[in-house]
C-alpha positions in Angstrom: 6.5 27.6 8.3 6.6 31.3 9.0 5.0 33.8 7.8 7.9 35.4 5.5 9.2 32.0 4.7 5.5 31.2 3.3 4.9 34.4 1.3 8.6 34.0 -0.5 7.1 30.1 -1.1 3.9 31.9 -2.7 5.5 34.5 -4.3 8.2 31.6 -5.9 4.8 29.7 -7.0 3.4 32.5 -8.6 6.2 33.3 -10.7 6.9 29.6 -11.9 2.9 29.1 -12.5 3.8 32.6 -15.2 6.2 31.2 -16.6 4.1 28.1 -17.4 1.5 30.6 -18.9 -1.6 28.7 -16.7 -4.0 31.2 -14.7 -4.7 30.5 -10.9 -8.3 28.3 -12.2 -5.9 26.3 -14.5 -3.2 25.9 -11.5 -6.0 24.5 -9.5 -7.6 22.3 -11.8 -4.0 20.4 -11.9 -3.8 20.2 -8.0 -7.6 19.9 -7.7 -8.2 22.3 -5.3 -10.4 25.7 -6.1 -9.2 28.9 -7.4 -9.0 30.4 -3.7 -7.1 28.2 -2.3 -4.2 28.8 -5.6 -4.3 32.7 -4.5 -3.9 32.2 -0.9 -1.1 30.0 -1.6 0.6 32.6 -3.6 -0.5 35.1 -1.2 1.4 33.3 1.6 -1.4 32.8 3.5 -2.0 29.3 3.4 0.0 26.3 5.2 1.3 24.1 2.9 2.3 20.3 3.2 5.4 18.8 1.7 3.2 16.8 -0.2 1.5 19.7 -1.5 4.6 21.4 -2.7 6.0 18.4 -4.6 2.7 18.3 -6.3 3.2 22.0 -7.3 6.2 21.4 -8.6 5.1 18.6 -10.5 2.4 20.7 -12.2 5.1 23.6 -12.9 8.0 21.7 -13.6 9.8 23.9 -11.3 12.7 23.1 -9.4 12.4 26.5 -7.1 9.1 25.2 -5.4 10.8 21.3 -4.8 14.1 22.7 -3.3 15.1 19.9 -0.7 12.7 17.2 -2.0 16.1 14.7 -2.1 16.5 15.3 1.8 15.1 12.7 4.3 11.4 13.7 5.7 10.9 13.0 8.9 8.1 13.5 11.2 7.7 15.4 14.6 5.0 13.8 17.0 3.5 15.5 19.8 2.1 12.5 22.2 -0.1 11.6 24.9 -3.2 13.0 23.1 -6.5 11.3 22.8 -7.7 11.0 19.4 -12.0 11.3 18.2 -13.8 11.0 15.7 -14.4 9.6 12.2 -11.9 8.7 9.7 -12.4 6.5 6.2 -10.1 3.6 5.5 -8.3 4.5 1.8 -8.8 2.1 -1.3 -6.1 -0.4 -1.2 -1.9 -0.4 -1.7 -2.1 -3.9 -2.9 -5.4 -4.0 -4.9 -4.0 -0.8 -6.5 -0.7 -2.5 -7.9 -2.2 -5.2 -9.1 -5.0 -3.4 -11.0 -2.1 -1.3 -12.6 -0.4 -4.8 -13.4 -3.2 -5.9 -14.6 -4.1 -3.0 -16.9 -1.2 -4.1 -18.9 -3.5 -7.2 -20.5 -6.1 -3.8 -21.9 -5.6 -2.7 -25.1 -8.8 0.0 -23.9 -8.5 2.9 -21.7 -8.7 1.6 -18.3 -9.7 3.9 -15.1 -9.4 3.1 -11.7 -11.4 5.0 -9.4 -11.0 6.3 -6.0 -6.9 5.3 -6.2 -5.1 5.8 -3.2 -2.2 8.5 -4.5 1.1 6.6 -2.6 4.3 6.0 -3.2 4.1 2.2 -4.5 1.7 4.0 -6.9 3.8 6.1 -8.1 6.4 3.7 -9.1 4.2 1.6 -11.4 2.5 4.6 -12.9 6.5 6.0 -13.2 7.4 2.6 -15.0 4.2 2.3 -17.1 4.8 5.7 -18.4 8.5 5.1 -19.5 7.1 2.3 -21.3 4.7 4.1 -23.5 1.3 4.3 -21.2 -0.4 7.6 -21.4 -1.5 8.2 -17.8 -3.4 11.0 -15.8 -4.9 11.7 -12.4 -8.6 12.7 -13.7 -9.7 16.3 -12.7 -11.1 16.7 -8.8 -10.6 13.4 -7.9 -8.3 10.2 -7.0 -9.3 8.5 -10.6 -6.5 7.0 -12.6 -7.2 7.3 -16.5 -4.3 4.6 -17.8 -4.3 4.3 -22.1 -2.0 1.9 -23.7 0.3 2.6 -26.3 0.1 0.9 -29.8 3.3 -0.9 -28.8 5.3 -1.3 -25.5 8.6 0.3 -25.4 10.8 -1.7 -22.9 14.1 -0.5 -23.7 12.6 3.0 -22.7 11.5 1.2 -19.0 12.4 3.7 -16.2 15.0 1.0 -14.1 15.8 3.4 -11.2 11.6 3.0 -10.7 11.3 -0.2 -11.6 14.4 -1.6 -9.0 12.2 0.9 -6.3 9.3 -2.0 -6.4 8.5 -5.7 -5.9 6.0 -5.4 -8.0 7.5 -5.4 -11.0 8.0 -9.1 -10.9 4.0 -9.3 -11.6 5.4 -7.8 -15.2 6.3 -11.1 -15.9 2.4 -12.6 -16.4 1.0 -9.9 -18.6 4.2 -9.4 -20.9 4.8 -12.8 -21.7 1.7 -12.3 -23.8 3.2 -9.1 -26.0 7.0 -10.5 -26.0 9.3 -13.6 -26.9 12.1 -12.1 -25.1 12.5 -9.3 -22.6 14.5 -8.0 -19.3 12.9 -6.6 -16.3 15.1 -5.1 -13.3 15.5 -6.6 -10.1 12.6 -5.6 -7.6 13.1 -3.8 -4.6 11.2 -2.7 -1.6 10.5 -3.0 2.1 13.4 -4.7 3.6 12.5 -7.8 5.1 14.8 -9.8 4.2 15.2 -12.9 1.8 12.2 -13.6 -0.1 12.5 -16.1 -2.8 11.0 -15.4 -6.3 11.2 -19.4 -7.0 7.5 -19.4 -6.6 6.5 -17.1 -9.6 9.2 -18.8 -11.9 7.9 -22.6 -10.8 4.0 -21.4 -11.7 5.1 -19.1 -14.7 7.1 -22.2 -16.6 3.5 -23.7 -17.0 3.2 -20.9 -19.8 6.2 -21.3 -21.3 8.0 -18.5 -19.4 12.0 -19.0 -18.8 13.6 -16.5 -16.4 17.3 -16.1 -16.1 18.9 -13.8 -13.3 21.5 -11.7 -14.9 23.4 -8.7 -14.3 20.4 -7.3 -12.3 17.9 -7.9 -14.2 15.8 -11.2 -15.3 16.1 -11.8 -18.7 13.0 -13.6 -20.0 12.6 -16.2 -22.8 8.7 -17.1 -23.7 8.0 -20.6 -25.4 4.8 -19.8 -27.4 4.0 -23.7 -28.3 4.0 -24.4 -24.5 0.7 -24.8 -22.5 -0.5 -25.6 -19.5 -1.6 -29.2 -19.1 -2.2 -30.2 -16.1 -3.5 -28.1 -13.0 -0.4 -25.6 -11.8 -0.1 -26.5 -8.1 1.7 -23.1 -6.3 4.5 -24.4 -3.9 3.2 -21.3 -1.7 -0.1 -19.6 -1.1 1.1 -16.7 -1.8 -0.8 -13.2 -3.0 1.6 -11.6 -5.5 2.1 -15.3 -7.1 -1.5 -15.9 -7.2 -1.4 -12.6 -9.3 0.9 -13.2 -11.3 0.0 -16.5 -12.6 -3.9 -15.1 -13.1 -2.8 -12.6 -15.4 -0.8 -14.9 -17.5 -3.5 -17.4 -17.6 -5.9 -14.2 -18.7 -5.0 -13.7 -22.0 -4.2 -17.9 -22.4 -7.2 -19.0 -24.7 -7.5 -22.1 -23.2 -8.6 -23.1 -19.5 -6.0 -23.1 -16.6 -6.8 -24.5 -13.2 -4.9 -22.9 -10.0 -5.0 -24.8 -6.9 -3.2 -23.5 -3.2 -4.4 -20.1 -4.4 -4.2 -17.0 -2.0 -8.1 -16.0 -2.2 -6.7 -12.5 -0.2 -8.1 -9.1 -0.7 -6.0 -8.4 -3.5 -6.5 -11.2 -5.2 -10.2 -11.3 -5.0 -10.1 -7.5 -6.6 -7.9 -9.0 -9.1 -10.3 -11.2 -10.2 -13.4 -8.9 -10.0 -11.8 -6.9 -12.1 -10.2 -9.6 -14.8 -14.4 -10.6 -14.6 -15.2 -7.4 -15.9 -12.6 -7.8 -18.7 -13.8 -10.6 -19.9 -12.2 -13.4 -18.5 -13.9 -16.5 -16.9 -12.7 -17.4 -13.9 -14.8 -20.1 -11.1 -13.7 -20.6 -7.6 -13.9 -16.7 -6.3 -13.0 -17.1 -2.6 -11.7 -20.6 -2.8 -7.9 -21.9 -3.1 -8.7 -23.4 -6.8 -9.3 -20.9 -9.6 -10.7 -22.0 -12.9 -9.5 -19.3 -15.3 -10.4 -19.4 -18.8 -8.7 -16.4 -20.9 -9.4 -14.6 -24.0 -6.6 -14.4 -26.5 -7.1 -10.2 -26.4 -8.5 -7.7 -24.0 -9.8 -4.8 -25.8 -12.3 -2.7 -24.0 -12.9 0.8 -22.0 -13.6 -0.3 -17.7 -13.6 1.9 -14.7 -12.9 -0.3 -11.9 -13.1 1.0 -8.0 -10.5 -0.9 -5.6 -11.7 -2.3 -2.1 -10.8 -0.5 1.0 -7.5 -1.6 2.6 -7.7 -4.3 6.2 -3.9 -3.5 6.7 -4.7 0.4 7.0 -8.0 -0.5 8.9 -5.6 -2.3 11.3 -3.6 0.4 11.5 -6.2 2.6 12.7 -7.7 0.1 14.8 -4.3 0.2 16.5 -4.3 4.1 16.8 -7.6 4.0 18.7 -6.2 1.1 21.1 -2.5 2.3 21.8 -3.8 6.0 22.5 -7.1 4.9 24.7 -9.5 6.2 21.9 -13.1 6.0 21.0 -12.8 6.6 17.1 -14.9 6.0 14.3 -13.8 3.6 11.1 -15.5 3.9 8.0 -15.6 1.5 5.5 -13.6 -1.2 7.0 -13.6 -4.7 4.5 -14.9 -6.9 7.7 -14.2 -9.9 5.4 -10.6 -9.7 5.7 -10.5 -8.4 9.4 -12.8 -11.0 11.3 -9.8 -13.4 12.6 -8.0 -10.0 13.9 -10.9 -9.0 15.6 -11.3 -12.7 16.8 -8.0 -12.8 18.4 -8.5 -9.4 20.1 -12.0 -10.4 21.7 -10.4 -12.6 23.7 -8.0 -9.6 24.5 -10.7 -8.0 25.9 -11.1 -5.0 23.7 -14.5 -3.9 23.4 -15.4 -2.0 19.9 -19.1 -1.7 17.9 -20.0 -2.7 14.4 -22.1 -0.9 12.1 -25.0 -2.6 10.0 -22.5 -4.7 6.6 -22.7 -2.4 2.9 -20.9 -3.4 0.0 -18.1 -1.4 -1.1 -18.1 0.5 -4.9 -16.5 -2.6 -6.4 -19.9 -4.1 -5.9 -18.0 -7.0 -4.2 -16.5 -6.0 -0.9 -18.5 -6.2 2.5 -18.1 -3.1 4.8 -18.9 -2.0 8.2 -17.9 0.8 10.7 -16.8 0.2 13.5 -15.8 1.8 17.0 -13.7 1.1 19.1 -14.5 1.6 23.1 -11.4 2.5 25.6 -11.5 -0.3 28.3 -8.2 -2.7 30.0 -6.7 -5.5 27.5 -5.4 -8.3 28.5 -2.5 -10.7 26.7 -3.8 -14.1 25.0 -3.2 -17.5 25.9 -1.8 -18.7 22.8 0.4 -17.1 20.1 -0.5 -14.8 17.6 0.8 -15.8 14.1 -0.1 -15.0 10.7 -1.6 -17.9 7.9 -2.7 -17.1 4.8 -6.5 -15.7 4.2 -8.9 -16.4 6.1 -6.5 -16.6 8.3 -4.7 -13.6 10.2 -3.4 -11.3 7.5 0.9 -11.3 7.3 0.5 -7.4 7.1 -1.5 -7.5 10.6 1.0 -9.1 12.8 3.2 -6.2 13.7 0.1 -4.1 14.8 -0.6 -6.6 17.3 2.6 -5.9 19.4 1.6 -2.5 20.1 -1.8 -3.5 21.1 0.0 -6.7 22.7 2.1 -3.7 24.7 -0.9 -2.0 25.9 -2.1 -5.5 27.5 -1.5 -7.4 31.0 1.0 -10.0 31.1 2.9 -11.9 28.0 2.5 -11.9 24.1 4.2 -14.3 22.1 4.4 -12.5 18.4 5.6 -15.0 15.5 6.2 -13.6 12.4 7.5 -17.1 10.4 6.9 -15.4 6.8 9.6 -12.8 6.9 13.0 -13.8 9.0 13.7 -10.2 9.7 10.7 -8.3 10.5 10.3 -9.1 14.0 13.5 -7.8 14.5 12.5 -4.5 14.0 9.5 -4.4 16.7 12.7 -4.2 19.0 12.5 -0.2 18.1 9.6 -0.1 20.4 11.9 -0.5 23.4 13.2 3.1 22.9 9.5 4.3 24.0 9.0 2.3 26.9 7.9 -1.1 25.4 9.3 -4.6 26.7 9.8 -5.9 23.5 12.7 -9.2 23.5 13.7 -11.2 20.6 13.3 -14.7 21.2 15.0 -15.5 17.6 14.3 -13.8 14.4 10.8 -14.7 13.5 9.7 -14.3 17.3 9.4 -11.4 20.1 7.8 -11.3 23.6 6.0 -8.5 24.3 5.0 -7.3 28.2 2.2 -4.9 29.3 1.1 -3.0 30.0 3.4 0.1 29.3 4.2 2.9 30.2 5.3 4.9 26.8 8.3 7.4 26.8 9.0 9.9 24.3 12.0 8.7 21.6 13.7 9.5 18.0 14.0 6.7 16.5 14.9 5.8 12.5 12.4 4.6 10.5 12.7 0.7 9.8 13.3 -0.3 5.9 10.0 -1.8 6.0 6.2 -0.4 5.8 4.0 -1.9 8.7 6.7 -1.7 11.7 7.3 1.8 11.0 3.8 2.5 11.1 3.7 0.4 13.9 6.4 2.8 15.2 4.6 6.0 14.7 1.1 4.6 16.3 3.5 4.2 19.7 4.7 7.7 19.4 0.8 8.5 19.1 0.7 7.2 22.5 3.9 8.6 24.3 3.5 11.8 26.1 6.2 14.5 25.1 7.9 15.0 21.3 8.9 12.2 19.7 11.1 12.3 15.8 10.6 9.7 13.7 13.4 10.4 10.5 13.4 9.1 7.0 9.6 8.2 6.4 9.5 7.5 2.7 8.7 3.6 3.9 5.5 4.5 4.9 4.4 6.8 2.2 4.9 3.6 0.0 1.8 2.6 1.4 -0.3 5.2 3.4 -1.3 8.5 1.7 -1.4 11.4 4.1 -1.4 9.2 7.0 -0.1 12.1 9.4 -2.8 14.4 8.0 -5.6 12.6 9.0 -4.6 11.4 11.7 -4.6 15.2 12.8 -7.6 15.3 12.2 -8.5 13.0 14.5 -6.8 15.1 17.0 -3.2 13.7 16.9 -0.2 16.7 16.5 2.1 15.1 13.4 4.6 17.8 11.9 6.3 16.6 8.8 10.0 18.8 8.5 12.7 18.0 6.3 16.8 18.6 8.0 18.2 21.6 5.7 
């Protein structure tokens, strides 16, 4: 920004924040940042993120200060640089939807602390306000104070939201218990293709849930006289279903056993936190849950999400692709020791701290290093399996690190028939990336990276994947339309500048 176009910024700010009647201390408190920092931003003395702005204009209802929000963002990426230092790994995107799901059982005032403030998060918190929920980001901090409504206005549900999300399917669990009959929109998303919701329905019909597609929505029918009896098998390991079927056995009085169970990061904070509630549940860890619910929920909790493995990948990538000796804090070594399996016999050389336990009380931590030194390509595959085995979310990172390695990868993504499609991008910056079909790609290193613009996939992890490259390729690289990844990192460019990277975010106006 310039200089003039900054102070007409500030200027725009300080009138709108009149308007509103709030002094620069009350303008801060909103924003959490200090006093100072409110007058140099109306002073036009202070760089401002696009993030930043929107969150002005949030707090002042303006329109003047988020001019231009609708247009694409896109980032500007400076390559070739070595990155140092220390950087923390963010609570996590999936642990935080499901705790938001799941504060639909409280009829207390639930907080989760230390939220990471993303996109994915906003949509929930967008949905469960239309619906009635009285939520607020709690002064100078990342806390999330959520407080239920006496009753839970659907009709009012925000659809354009709600159809931004896959998670709204894990409605289905924790309404069942407040309606007979309701609709919900059809979820949305990254774009990876087909993914069958057969799984949820199959495992929800146990509790007397009937879902009907219709007209872009499901319509729901709830059979209050039918029970579980028998143990509900899932016909897929699968996280979101493992969810969804937990809260829905929550607030069943009786005892419900789950068996081929995701026992994944997200569903282990799930469950720490359903613990805390009140709800019984045996087999933390393990593929068979015992889960024996309480017919209400009714109590104040403050809850602290684990740290994210898919965003400590990601950074483990940005210290491989760009030859970097960088710091990661608070990395949940549970859920990343298979991916650091699989890249010891790459060769890559990295140093773990002494384990902690994360706030949740739960979570094992480390930090870790990682140590610039030659990689080499595996003998076998890499694929994903469910937990413990190497995390779905993981797999695309490995091609860039598979890119910076001698000789042949075999990548095969079999969970998502499109995904590895998209790796293909990475050709524009010097990668030999071929598809073999579309669950499988063959990467060859090492390589030599080029500068590129590319558009960002429809789908989180490859563009991440697609901005770690441009970390790595010397000259100015564009990567346009970005809102993927702001679905699940929260200012990922930012600290990666701090680490030494050059990220600008700009807008085409």
């Amino acid at each position: 920004m310039t200089e003039s176009y900054l102070s007409r910024v500030g200027a725009l700010i300080r009138d709108a924040r009149r308007h509103k009647d709030l002094t620069q201390a009350e303008l801060a408190a909103l924003l959490n940042t200090s006093q100072s920092a409110v007058a140099r931003i109306e002073q036009g003395k202070q760089n401002l993120s696009l993030e930043m702005l929107a969150r002005i204009g949030e707090s002042l209802d303006s329109e003047i200060v988020s001019v231009g929000s609708a247009l694409p963002q896109n980032l500007r990426i400076n390559g070739g640089k070595r990155l140092s230092g220390e950087i923390d790994v963010r609570t996590s995107k999936n642990a935080a939807v499901a705790l938001l799901c799941g504060s639909l059982l409280n009829k207390g005032r639930t907080t989760l602390r230390n939220l990471a403030r993303i996109e994915e998060v906003n949509r929930i918190t967008e949905v469960l306000t239309s619906i009635g929920f009285k939520i607020r980001w709690l002064p100078d901090s990342s806390d999330l104070e959520i407080i239920p409504p006496a009753q839970i206005d659907l009709k009012a549900m925000d659809e354009a939201a709600a159809r931004r999300t896959r998670t709204i399917i894990m409605f289905l669990g924790p309404l069942m218990h407040e309606f007979s009959d309701f609709e919900l929109p059809y979820a949305g998303g990254c774009d990876l293709g087909t993914r069958t919701v057969e799984p949820h329905m199959v495992a929800l019909r146990h509790f007397g849930i009937d879902v009907t597609a219709t007209m872009g929505s499901y319509h729901v029918t709830v059979d209050p006289d039918r029970r579980p009896e028998r143990p509900i098998v899932l016909t897929e390991r699968g996280d979101t279903v493992t969810e969804n079927v937990l809260l829905a056995a929550a607030r069943h009085p009786g005892t419900t056993i789950i068996r081929n169970a995701s026992s994944n990061y997200m569903v282990q904070d799930l469950i720490v936190f359903l613990q805390q509630l009140g709800v019984t549940i045996e087999g933390l860890g393990s593929t068979t849950l015992t889960v024996t619910g309480v017919e209400t929920i009714d109590q104040d909790i403050e809850y602290s999400p684990s740290e994210d493995p898919i965003e400590a990948m990601s950074l483990l990538a940005a210290g491989v692709v760009t030859g970097s000796e960088i710091t990661i804090k608070r990395v949940p070594i549970e859920f990343m020791e298979i991916e650091l399996a699989v890249l010891d016999t790459m060769g890559l050389r990295y140093e773990l701290s002494e384990e902690y336990t994360s706030a949740n009380g739960h979570t094992r931590l480390v930090d870790l290093t990682t140590i610039p030194g030659p990689l080499k390509a595996p003998l076998d595959k890499i694929h994903p399996l469910p937990f413990p085995g190497l995390n779905i979310d993981n797999l695309p990172f490995f091609a860039i690190i598979a890119a910076c390695a001698e000789g042949s990868t075999l990548i095969h993504d079999w969970v998502y028939e499109n995904r590895a499609i998209y790796l293909t991008e990475l050709t524009t910056l010097g990668a030999k990336v071929h598809l073999m079909d579309p669950h499988r790609v063959m990467v060859e290193g090492p390589t030599k990276w080029r500068a590129g613009e590319i558009m960002c996939p429809p789908a989180l992890r490859p563009g991440v994947v697609i901005l770690l490259a441009m970390l790595a390729a010397p000259g100015e690289s564009v990567l346009r339309n970005v809102y993927v990844i702001h679905r699940g990192y929260e200012d990922l460019a930012t600290r990666l500048n701090n680490l030494g990277a050059e990220i600008q975010t700009f807008r085409d106006i």
